[in-house]
N, C-alpha and C positions, 0 to 999 in steps of 0.2 A: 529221565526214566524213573530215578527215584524219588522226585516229587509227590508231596503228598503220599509215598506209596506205606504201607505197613509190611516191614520185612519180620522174617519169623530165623532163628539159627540154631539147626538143632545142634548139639555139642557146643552151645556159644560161649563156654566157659572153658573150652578148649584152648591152645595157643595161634589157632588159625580165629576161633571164633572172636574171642577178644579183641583177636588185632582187627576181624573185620567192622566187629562195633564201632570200635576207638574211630576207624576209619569212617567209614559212613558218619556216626556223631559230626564227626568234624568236618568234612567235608562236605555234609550235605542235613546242615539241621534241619530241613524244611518236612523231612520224613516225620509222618503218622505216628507212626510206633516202630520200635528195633525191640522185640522180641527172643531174650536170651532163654532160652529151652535147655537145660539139661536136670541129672537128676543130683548133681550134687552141690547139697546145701552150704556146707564153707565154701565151696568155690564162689561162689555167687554170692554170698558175704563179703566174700577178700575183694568181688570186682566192684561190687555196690561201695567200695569203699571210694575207687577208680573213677566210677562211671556213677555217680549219686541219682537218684530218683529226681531231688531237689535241682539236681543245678542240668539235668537233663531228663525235661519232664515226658519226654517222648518214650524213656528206657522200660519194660518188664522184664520181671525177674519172674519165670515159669519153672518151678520143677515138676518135672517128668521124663519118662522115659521111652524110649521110640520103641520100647516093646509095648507099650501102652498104647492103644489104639483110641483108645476114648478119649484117654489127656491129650493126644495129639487131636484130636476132634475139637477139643475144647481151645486148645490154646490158638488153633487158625482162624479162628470167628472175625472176620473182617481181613486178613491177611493176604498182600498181594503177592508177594515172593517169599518165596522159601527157599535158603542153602541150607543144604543136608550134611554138615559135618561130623555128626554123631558117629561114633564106630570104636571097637575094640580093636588094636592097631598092633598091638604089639608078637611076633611073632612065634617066642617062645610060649609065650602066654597059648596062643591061636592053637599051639600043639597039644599040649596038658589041657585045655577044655576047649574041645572043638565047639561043641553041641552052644554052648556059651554064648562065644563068638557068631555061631549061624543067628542063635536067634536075635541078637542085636544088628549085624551086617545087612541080613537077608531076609529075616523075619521083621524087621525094624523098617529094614528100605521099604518093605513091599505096605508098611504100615503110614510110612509118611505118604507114600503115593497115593492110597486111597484116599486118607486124612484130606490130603492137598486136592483132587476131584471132586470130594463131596461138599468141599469149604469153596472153592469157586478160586481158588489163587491162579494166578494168572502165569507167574515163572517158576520154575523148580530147576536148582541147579545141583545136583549132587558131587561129590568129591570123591575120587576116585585114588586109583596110587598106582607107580608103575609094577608094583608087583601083582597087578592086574593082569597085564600080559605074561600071555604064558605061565600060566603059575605054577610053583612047587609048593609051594605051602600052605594051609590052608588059610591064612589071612588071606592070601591074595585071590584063593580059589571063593572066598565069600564075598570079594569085592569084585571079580569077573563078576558075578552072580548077580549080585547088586548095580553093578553098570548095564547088566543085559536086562533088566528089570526097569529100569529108569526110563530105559532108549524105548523099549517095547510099550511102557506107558503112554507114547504117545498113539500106539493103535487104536486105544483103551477109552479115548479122552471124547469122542465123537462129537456132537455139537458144540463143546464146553471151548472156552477160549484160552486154552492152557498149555504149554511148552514145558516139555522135560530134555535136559540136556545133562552131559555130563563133564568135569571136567579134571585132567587126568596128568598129576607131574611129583617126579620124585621126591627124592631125601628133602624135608627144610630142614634149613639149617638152624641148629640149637635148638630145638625142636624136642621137646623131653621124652627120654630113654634113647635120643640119637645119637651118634658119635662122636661129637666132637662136645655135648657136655661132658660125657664119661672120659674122653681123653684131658679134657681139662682138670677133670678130678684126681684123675690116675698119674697123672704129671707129678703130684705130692709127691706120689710113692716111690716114682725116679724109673717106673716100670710099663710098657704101654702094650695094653693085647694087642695081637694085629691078627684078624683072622684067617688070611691069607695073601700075602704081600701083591698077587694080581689084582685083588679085589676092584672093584671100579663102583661107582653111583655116581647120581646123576643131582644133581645140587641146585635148590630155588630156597631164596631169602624167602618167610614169612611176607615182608613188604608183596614183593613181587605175585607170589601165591594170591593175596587179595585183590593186586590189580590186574590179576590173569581174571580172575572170576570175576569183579565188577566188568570187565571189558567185555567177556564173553556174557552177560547180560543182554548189556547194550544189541550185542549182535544174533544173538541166538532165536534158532526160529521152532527148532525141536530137533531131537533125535542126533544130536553132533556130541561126538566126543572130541574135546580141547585139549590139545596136547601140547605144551611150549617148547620153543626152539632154546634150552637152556646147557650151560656146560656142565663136564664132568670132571668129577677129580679122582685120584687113586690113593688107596688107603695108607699109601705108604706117604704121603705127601700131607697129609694130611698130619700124620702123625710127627712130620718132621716139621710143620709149621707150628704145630703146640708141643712139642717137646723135644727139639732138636739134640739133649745133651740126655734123653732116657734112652735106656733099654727095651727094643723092641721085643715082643715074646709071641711067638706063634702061636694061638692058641687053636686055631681050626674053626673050617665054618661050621656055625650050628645049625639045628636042621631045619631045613627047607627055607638058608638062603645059598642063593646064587653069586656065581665071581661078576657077574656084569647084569644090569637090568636093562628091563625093554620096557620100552614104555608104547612100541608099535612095531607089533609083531609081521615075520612077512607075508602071513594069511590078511593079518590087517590093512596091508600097505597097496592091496590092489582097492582098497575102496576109500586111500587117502587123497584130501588134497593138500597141497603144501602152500603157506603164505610164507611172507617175509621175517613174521615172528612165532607164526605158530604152524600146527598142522592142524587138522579135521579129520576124524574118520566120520562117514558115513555110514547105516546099513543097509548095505549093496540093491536094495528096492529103491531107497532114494538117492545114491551114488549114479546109479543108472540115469538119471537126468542131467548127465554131466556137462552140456552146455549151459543149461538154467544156473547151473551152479557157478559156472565159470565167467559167467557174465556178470552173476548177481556180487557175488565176492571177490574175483579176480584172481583167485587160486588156481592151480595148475597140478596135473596130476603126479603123482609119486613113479620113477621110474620102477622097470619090473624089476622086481625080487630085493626090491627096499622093505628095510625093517629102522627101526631109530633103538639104537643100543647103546649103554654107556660106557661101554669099551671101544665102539669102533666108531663114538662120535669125534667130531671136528671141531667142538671147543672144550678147552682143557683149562682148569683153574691153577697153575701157579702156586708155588710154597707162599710165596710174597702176597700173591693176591689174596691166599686162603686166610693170611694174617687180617690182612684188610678187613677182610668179609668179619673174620669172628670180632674184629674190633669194633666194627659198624654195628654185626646186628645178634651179637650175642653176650662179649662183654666187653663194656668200651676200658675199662682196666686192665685188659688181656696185656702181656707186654713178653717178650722174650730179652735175655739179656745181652746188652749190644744195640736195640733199637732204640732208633733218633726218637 
């Protein structure tokens, strides 16, 4: 698939984008071009340090912004896929400038979409987040917005040979401004917020997050939201795998997050189907072909009044495992005292 192809990423200077260059680079030199799009300038300095023009002649380095409809015109000139990872993400943020946030999330998606139909690119995969479902705040209510936008581009597309999908999975981990850097940092201080001891999320490594999206490439045909089958862990567990001998302190949720996420709500869940590692939602026009579907994928449908929550999921990460994980993929120095 990625053969010869020129991929384009917007936010490529992100912690998903990077790792999907680094990936693709190596995995697949044989690509055209890997297109890193964002608008900031040291970032793209620090990666060109990484990722050299020289020693990977395939790489550009674009700055622009996806509220720029023209530089997005300019930077797809030959470009076969496009992953849309650009976005203002962070939630307190999302609160204090809403208007902000819309016009990057939602005025930005609706900009890559057009960009990507009048450039002739072939796949669009956008990134989605489980605070998509259902939302309370309005990060998440710009990225509903932005997925329903994505899915609906494919009515849009009429003779052109072009596929919009989306793909949709929570917390990464170590993932900047996420929880388990800031507990690491607060560890110093011998004192750990907890913002409320039920809390729950739902947990995917970076690695993983890119080989959910390279897979659903491969398979995407339009209009599917991807949703992985991944565990959950609780905030208290979390905190006791990075600081077992700190002070927990309540601090309260802030506003507009939730004690548990959804990442498929159960209005969502009549037009799921479930695989072995992932799920699908469809929009209920093309769900309604649900033999085609079931033959063509092998999926099977979601039972009634299924929703996927990361409170009342069925795999659960482990103190010991959570160790694991930030030693693998956040810092291999991490150590607690007493560990072999």
């Amino acid at each position: 698939m990625l053969k010869k192809s020129s991929i384009l990423v917007t936010g490529g200077t992100g912690s998903f984008g990077q790792k999907f260059i680094e990936t693709v680079l190596t995995r697949h030199p044989e690509v055209t071009r890997a297109v890193v799009f964002s608008r900031d300038e040291h970032k793209q300095f620090e990666m060109a340090q990484r990722f050299s023009p020289v020693d990977y002649p395939q790489i550009r380095y674009f700055i622009g912004d996806v509220r720029d409809e023209s530089r997005l015109l300019r930077a797809m000139e030959g470009i076969d896929i496009v992953i849309h990872a650009a976005a203002l993400k962070h939630v307190p943020t999302a609160e204090y400038n809403p208007f902000e946030v819309i016009k990057t999330n939602i005025i930005g998606g609706q900009n890559v979409i057009s960009a990507c139909l009048d450039k002739g690119v072939k796949k669009v995969i956008a990134l989605s987040t489980d605070k998509a479902a259902g939302p309370t705040n309005l990060y998440g209510a710009t990225k509903l917005c932005s997925d329903k936008l994505f899915i609906a581009a494919n009515n849009m597309k009429g003779k052109r040979d072009i596929a919009f999908s989306v793909v949709r999975y929570g917390n990464v981990m170590g993932s900047r401004g996420s929880v388990i850097p800031l507990f690491l940092e607060k560890r110093k201080e011998g004192v750990l917020p907890i913002t409320d001891a039920k809390m729950t999320r739902f947990n995917i490594t970076l690695k993983d997050g890119v080989e959910l999206v390279l897979r659903s490439l491969e398979i995407m045909t339009g209009s599917e939201i991807f949703v992985p089958k991944i565990p959950s862990y609780r905030i208290t567990d979390v905190a006791d795998a990075v600081g077992p001998g700190c002070r927990k302190e309540i601090v309260g949720i802030r506003a507009g997050e939730k004690l548990h996420e959804e990442m498929i709500t159960v209005t969502d869940g009549i037009n799921t189907l479930e695989f072995d590692d992932h799920y699908v939602i469809y929009p209920p026009a093309k769900f309604a072909d649900t033999r085609l579907l079931l033959e063509k994928y092998g999926g099977r449908p979601c039972p009634e009044a299924f929703s996927y929550n990361s409170g009342a999921n069925t795999q659960w990460l482990s103190v010991g495992q959570l160790r694991e994980l930030i030693r693998v993929h956040v810092d291999p120095d991490f150590k607690i005292t007493g560990d072999a």
